[in-house]
Structures are given as structure tokens and as C-alpha cells.
C-alpha positions as CSV (number, residue, x, y, z in Angstrom):
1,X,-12.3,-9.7,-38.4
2,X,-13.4,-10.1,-41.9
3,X,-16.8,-12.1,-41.9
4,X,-17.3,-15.3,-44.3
5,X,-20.8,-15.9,-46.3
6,X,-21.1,-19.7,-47.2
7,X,-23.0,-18.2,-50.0
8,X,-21.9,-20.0,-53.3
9,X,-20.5,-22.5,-51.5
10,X,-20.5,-26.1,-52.9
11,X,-18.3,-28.8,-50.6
12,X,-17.3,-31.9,-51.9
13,X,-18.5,-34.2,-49.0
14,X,-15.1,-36.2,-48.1
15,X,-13.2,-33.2,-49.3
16,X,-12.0,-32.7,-45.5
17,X,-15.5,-32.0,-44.8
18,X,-17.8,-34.3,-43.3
19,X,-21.6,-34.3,-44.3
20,X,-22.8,-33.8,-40.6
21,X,-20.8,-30.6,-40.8
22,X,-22.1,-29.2,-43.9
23,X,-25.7,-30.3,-42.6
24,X,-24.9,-28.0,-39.5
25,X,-24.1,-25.6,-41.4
26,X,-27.0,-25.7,-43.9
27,X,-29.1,-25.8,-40.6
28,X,-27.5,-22.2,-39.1
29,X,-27.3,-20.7,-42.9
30,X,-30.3,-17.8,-43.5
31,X,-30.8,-18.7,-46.9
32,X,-32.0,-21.5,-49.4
33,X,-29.5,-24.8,-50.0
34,X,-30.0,-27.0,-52.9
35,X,-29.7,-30.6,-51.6
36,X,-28.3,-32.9,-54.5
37,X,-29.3,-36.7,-53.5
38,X,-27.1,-39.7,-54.5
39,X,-29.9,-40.2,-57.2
40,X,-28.5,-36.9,-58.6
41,X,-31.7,-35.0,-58.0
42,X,-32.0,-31.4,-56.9
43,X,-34.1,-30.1,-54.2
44,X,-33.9,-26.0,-53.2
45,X,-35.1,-25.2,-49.4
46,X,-34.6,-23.9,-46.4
47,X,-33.2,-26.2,-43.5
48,X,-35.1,-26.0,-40.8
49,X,-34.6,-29.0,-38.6
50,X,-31.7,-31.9,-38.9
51,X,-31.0,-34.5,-36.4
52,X,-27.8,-36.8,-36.5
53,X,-28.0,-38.7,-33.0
54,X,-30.9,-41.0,-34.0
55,X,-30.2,-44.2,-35.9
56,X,-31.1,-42.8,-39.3
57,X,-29.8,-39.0,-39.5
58,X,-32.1,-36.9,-41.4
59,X,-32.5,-33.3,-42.5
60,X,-35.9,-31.4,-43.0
61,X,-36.3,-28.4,-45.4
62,X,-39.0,-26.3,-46.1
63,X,-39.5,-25.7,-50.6
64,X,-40.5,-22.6,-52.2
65,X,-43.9,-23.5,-52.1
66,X,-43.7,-24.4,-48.0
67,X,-44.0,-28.2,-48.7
68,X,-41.6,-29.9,-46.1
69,X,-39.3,-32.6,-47.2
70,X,-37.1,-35.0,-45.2
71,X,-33.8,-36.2,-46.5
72,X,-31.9,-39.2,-44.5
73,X,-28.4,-38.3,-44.4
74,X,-27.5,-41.9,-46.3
75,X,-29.6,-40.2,-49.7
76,X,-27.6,-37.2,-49.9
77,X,-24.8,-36.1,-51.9
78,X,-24.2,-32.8,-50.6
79,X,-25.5,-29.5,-49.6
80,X,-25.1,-26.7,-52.0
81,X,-25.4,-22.8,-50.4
82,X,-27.4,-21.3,-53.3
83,X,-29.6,-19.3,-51.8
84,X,-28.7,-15.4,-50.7
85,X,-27.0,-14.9,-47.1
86,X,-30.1,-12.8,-45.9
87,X,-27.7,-12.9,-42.6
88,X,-24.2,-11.5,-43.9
89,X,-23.3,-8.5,-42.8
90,X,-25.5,-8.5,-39.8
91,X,-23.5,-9.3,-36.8
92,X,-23.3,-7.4,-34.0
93,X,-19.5,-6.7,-35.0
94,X,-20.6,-5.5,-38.9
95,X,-23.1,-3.2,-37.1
96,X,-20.8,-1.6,-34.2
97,X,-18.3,-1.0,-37.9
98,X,-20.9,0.7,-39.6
99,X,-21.2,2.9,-36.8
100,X,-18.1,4.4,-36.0
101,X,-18.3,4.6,-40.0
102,X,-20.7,6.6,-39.9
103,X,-20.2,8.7,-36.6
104,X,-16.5,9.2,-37.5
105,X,-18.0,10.8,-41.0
106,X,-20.6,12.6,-39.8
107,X,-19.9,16.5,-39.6
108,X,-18.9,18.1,-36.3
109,X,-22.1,19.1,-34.0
């Protein structure tokens, strides 16, 4: 099983991808995400907190500086992954690969 980074990833929302799937996403992705708003701005974070199942769906992200912003889902655009996967590789399948790698070329005992 070959893992996938979203990393560099920028969907086109209606591009047979919903937003509320690329929010979720955003939301389980270890790394920053650029929100572009329908205004065209740019804001760089990490998602921490999103809820769809309230009357006005919003996302929350923290900014470099730790300031917390909250986006309703009707003023954004799309979610960019632009930050670095600090989680690829790290599965629990990645690590039992790197093991046998290693034991199977480590020299005899």
C-alpha cells in the first residue's frame, strides 16, 4: 500500500470534490493549509476545529503567530495543503516497513 500526502494539494471545490470534504481533510491534515476566501484573500494556518452540522458551517485555524481565525464555510473558496505533511510516513504500516528493512539488512548475529 503506497501512502498518499495531500501535501501540494490544491482542489478545485466542485471539481468532484465537495468543500465539506476538503474541510475534513484540512481538519485530519498535520500541517498548515492556506484558506483562499471568495474575497480572494489568503490566510495560512493550521485547522484545528470545523463544524458542518450547525446552521452556518465554519472552520477555525490557528496563524503562525497563534491568533485563531474562524472561516464560515459560505466565505471560502478552497483549502490549499501548503504546509509540510509533518505526518507522512508515519503510519503504523510505514514503520513495521522500515523495520523489516532494516532487520532484513542488518548483518547476521
Amino acid at each position: 500500500m503506497v501512502e498518499r500526502s495531500l501535501e501540494g494539494w490544491s482542489p478545485t471545490i466542485g471539481g468532484g470534490v465537495t468543500l465539506h470534504e476538503v474541510v475534513d481533510l484540512a481538519f485530519d491534515y498535520r500541517g498548515d493549509v492556506t484558506i483562499v476566501r471568495s474575497d480572494g484573500t489568503e490566510v495560512i494556518g493550521y485547522v484545528y476545529n470545523r463544524n458542518r452540522d450547525v446552521p452556518e458551517p465554519f472552520l477555525q485555524l490557528f496563524d503562525p503567530t497563534g491568533a485563531s481565525h474562524t472561516f464560515r464555510y459560505a466565505e471560502v473558496r478552497t483549502v490549499r495543503f501548503t504546509g509540510r505533511d509533518t505526518a507522512a510516513g508515519k503510519s503504523y504500516e510505514a514503520w513495521l516497513r522500515r523495520k523489516t528493512q532494516a532487520e532484513e539488512s542488518a548483518p547476521p548475529a
